[in-house]
Structure formats: C-alpha cells, structure tokens
N, C-alpha and C positions, 0 to 999 in steps of 0.2 A: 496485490496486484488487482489491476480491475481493466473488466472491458472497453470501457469507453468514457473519453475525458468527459461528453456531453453529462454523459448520467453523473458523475460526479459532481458536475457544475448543477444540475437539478436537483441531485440530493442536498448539495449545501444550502439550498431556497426551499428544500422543500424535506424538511425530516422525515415525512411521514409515507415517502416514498421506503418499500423494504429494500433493505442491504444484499437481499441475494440480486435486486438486479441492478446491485451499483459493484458490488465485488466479484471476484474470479476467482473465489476462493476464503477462506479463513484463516491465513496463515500468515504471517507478519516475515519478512525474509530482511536479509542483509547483505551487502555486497562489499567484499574488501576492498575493492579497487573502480570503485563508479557503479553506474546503472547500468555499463556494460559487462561487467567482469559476473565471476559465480556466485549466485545468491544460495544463502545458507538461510537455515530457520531460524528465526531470531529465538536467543534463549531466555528464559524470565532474568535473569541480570541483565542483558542487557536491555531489555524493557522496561526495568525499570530503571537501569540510570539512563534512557531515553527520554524517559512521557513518566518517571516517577511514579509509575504500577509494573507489576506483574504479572497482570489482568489483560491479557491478550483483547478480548473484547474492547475495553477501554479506551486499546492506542488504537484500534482500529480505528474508534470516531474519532480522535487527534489526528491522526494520520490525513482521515477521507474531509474533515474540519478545517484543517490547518497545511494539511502538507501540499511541496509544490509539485503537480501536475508535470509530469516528464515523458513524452510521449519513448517509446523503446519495443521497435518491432522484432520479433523473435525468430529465427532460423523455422519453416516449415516442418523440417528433420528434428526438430526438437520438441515442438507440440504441435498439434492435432488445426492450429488456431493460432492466429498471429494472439501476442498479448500485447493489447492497447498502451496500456500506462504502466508506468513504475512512481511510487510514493518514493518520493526523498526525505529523509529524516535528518532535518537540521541536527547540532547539537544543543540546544537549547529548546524546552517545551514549557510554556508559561502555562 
C-alpha cells in the first residue's frame, strides 16, 4: 500500500526518488474478495506465481512499475491514517 497516488506517479518518472516516501509499508498483501474485502500477507508462493519471484523487494517495483492505481479509503477505527492506494495484481506479470 502506499500513501499517495501523486508520489507513485513521480516515482514511475523518476526512480531515484526513495521508496520510503512512495510506500506505506514493505509488505505485499492480498485480498480474496476485491480491494475491499480482508487483505492477508502475501506469502512467497504466491509471489511467485504472481511477479515469478519470491523476492518480496522485487514485486514491489512490479507492483509500484506496473500495477493499476486503485484509490481505497480505510475506516479511521482501523488505522491511525486514511491509506491512499491499493496495488491490484493483475494475473499475468511480463
């Protein structure tokens, strides 16, 4: 997840911006039922039949690269902080 759709549009033009202030975290999640329903920690299988690594680091720049921008505001009572965005993970990652 990440803070703000802006900065990940600036990271994609601009790599050399750092990743702590384009992510909300280091943590790759999943959700069974949409970008509304419960997200769980993605586990290394499914990472790699995701983005074809293991390597949590890796999908993250697939993800913040490639993934579609899904904006998804979060209940106050549930964090500290609205969370801006949700990464969608297609099924396919060339």
């Amino acid at each position: 997840m990440v803070e703000d759709a802006t900065a990940v549009q600036e990271w994609r033009q601009d790599h050399s911006i750092p990743l702590a202030q384009v992510l909300d975290g280091w943590k790759i999640f999943t959700a069974e039922h949409g970008p509304q329903g419960i997200h769980n920690e993605a586990s290394n299988a499914t990472l790699e039949n995701e983005f074809g690594t293991s390597n949590g680091d890796e999908a993250i720049l697939k993800i913040l690269d490639q993934g579609e921008i899904q904006e998804n505001v979060v209940s106050k009572s549930l964090s500290p902080k609205y969370l801006a965005l949700d990464q969608h993970m297609p099924n396919h990652w060339s």
